[in-house]
N, C-alpha and C positions, 0 to 999 in steps of 0.2 A: 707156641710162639715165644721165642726167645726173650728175655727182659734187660732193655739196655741198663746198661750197669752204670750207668754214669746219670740215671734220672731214677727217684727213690720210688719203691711198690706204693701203689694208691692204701692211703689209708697211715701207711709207716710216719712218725717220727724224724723228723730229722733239724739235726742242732742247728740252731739260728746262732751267727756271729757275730758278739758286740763289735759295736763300730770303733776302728780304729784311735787313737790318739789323733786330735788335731795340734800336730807338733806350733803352728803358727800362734794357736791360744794356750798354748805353753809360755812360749816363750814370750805372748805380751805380759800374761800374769806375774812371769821371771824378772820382765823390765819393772811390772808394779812395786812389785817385793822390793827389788835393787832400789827405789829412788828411799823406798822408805828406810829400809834398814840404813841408807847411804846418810840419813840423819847425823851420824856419829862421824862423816866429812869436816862438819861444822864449819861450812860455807860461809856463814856470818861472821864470824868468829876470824874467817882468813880476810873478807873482804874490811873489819872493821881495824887489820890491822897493815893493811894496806887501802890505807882510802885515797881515794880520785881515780884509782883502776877498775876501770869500766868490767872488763872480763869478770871479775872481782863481784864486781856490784853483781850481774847479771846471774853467777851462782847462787850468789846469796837470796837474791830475790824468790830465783824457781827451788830455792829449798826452804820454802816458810810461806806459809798462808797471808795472800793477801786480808788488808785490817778488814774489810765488806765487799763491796759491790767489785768483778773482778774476775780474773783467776790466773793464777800462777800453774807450774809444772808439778809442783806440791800440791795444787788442790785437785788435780787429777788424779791423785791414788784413791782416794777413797770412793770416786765413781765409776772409774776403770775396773777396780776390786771388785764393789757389787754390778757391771755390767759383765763381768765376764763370770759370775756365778747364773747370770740368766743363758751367757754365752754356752754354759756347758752344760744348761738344766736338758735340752733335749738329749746327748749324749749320755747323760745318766742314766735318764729315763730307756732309754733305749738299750742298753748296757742290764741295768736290770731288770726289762722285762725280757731281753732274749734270755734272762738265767732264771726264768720263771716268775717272776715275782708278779702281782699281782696289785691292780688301784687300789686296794686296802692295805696292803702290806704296805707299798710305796708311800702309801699319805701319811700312814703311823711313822715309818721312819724320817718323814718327812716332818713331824711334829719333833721326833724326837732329835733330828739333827739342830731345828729351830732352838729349842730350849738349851742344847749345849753350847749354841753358839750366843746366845745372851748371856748366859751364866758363864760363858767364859769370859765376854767382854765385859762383867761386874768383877770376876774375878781378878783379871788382869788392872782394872781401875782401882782394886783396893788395895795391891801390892804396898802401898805408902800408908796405908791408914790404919787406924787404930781397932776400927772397927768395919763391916759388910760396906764397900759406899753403893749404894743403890743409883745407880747412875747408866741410863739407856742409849747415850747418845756415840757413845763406842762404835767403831766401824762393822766390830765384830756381831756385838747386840744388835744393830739398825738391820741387819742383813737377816738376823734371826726371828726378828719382829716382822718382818717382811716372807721367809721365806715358806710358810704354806699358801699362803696367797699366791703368788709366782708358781709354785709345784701346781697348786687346781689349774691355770690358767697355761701350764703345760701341756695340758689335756683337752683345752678348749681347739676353735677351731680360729684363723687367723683373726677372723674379721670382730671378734670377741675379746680378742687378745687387744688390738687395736683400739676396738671401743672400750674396753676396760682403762685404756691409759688413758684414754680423753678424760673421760668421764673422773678418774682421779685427779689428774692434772687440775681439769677446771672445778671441780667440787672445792677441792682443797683452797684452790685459788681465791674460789670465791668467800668458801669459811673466813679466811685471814682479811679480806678485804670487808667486809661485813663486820668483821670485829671494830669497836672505836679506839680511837684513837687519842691520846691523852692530850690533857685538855692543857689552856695556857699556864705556866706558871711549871709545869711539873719537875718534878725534882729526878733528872736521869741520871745524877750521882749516887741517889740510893738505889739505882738498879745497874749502878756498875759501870757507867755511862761519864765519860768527862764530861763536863757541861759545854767545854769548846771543842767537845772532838767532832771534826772535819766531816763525819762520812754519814751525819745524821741527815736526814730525807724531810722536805715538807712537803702540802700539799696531799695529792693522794699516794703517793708512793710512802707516805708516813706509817700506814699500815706494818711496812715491812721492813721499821727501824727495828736495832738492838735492844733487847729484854724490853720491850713495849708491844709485845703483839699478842697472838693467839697462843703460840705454843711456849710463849713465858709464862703465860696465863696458868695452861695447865699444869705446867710443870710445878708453879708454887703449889697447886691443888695435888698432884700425882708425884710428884719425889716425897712430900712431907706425910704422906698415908708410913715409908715407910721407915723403921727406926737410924735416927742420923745424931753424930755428934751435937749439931746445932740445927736450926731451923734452913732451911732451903728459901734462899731468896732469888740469887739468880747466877747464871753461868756465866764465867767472867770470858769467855770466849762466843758468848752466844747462842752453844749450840741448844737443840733440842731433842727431845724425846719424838716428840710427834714427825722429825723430818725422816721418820723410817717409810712414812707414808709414800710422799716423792721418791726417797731414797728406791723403796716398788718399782717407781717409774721408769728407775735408771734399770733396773732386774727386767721388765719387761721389754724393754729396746733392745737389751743383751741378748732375752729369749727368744726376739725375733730373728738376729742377727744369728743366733746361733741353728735355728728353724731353717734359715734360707742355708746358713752353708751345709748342714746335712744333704736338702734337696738338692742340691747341684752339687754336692759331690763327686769326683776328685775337680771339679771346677768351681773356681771363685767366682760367686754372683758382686763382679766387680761394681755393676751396672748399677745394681737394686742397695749395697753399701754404701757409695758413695752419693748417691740419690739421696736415700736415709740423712748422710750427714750432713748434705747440704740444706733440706729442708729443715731439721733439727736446730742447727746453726744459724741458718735465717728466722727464724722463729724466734727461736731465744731471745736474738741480737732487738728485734723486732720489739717483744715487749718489752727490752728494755729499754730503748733509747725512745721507744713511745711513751715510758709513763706505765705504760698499763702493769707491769712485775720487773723489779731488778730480778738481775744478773746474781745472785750472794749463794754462797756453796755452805756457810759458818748456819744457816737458816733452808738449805736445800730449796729453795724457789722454785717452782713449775718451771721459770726463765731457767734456770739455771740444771733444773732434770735435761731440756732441752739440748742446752749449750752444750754442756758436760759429755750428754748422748750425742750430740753432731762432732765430737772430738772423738770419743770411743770407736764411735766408727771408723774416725779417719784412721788412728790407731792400729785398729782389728784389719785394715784395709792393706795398710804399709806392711805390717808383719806377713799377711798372708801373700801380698808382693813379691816377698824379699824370699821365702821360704819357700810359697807352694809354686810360685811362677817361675822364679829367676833361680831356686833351686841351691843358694846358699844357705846350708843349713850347719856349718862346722861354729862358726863365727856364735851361735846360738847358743852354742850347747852351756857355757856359764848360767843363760838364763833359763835352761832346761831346769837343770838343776836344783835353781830358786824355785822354779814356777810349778815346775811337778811334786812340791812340796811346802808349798802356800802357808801353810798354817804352824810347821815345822819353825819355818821361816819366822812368820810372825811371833811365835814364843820366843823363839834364839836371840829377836832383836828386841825383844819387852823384856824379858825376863832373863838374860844371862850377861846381855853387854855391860850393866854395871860391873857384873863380877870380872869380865874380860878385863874390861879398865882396870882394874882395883888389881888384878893381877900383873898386868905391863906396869903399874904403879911401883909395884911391889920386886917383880923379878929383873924386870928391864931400866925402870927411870927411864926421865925423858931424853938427857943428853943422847942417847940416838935417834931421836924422832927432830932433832936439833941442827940437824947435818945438812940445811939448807937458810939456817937461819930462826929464830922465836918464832917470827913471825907465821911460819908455815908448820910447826911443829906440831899445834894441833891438828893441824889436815891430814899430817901423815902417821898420826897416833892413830887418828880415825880410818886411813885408810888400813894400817895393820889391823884393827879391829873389825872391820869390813872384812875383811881379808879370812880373817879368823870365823866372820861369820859361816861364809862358804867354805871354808873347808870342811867343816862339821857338817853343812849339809852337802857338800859331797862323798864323806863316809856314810853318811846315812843312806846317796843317791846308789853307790857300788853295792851296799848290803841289803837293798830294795825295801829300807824303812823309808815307807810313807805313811803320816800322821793325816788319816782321813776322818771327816764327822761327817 
């Protein structure tokens, strides 16, 4: 009997196909990269030098961190970033196990990508310093702290996946709420604190004021273990070490998001996304304005895993709209380019935009960046610099260097 030739002999081999490119979480990762690198806009800087221009204000705003409780368009990079490393964990996973690889291989490499990406994000934090700064709260390090955790729970089945975020979510919650709270009289100048600044909480929302909580706590006990210029008191922006925890939280809603669009692939589980970001959103908004957890991204808050995660979606939802449905995908390709090289990205705009400057400093002066007036001059130094950033990564996009860990 004849063997159709188009179904393989029982028993035979045959090559499994990594799963395509999701060009859609390409290009949101391309929009992440773009707002950050787009720092060197200097949005602030235009709007303080035209003030009462509203248009003005409102760049300025979504390119800089609100002071606490909040969020601006700035404070979405850095949970857009770790949501779409959970967005692409099953793709990985899938990618290398059709190329054999194996749970043990995969979790070693998975330890070993973790550690690279902390030790780069200390790396990159010491570029200014004298000496190692030992400092965790890096977008890059909080992701690496995080990411075997997220790779096991890859492997698990949904409903695990699920109750793993609860069970973080509200653990965490409860730890920081259990913690005391400082008592009358204290002095929140020595932790970096104006005595009348505006955004400080009483009551029980106190828990989750500025360098007075849980993870100020350990951070004085866990930065000073290791060698520092000076003793470690407190982080003049707030952040912390410990919010790699939540920071998980954001990786697991990404991993879920990225679980459903494999399964319905080539279709968008538009339903089950946007579902996700409305319960997310409501949630969030929920403890906050009840008391029970703010809203604050500078502290990663359960409220604010939440919030963050009901924007990502909407995010992942618009993209996948715009791209897999309605089938514009030309208009993209700038953020291709950023986004299918993430990390590239991220060095070009930590570590070279000084030298960019110092060079247009040098070769150009500013009188051409001048040619609308002082006042916009730095926006369009910044936008040459921008400018400059992407072309380098589109040499690198033509010659197929991509900088993977």
């Amino acid at each position: 009997m004849p063997t159709n030739p188009a179904q393989p002999l029982a028993g035979a081999k045959t090559a499994v196909q990594p799963p395509p490119r999701n060009i859609a979480v390409d290009a949101y990762r391309g929009f992440v990269m773009l707002l950050m690198m787009g720092e060197v806009l200097r949005f602030g800087t235009l709007s303080q030098n035209f003030p009462g221009n509203w248009f003005f204000s409102v760049l300025a705003f979504n390119q800089d961190h609100v002071p606490w409780a909040g969020c601006s368009l700035h404070d979405m990079i850095q949970p857009s970033f770790s949501f779409l490393v959970g967005v692409a964990l099953p793709y990985s996973i899938a990618s290398r196990m059709a190329k054999g690889g194996t749970m043990g291989k995969l979790f070693l490499h998975a330890l070993w990508r973790s550690f690279l990406l902390a030790a780069l994000g200390i790396f990159l934090r010491s570029q200014s310093g004298p000496v190692t700064n030992f400092t965790f709260e890096d977008t890059l390090t909080q992701i690496g702290l995080g990411y075997p955790f997220l790779f096991l729970l890859g492997f698990a089945k949904p409903k695990w996946q699920w109750s793993g975020l609860g069970v973080l979510l509200f653990g965490y919650w409860l730890a920081w709420a259990l913690y005391p709270v400082p008592g009358p009289g204290f002095n929140y100048e020595a932790v970096g604190v104006p005595a009348n600044w505006p955004h400080l909480y009483t009551g029980f929302l106190a828990h989750w004021n500025k360098n007075t909580n849980l993870g100020q706590a350990f951070d004085v006990w866990f930065l000073n273990l290791f060698p520092r210029v000076k003793p470690f008191l407190y982080n003049g922006g707030g952040y912390l070490t410990l919010s790699f925890i939540p920071t998980l939280g954001t990786m697991i809603l990404g991993l879920c998001a990225g679980r459903w669009l494999r399964a319905a692939a080539p279709r968008i589980p538009f339903k089950r996304l946007l579902i996700a970001a409305a319960i997310c959103l409501a949630a969030g908004l929920l403890l906050h304005f009840s008391g029970i957890c703010p809203v604050v991204k500078r502290i990663w808050t359960p409220a604010w895993t939440l919030f963050s995660g009901g924007v990502c979606f909407l995010f992942l939802s618009a993209f996948s709209f715009v791209i897999d449905v309605k089938g514009y995908r030309k208009w993209a390709f700038p953020l291709l380019v950023i986004g299918m090289n993430s990390i590239a990205a991220y060095l070009t705009a930590d570590m070279v935009g000084s030298y960019i400057h110092r060079s247009f400093q040098i070769h150009i002066g500013m009188n051409i960046f001048r040619v609308l007036g002082d006042g916009f001059a730095p926006t369009l130094q910044g936008a040459a610099i921008l400018l400059t950033y992407w072309l380098i990564l589109f040499w690198m996009y033509r010659r197929k260097l991509f900088l993977k860990i």
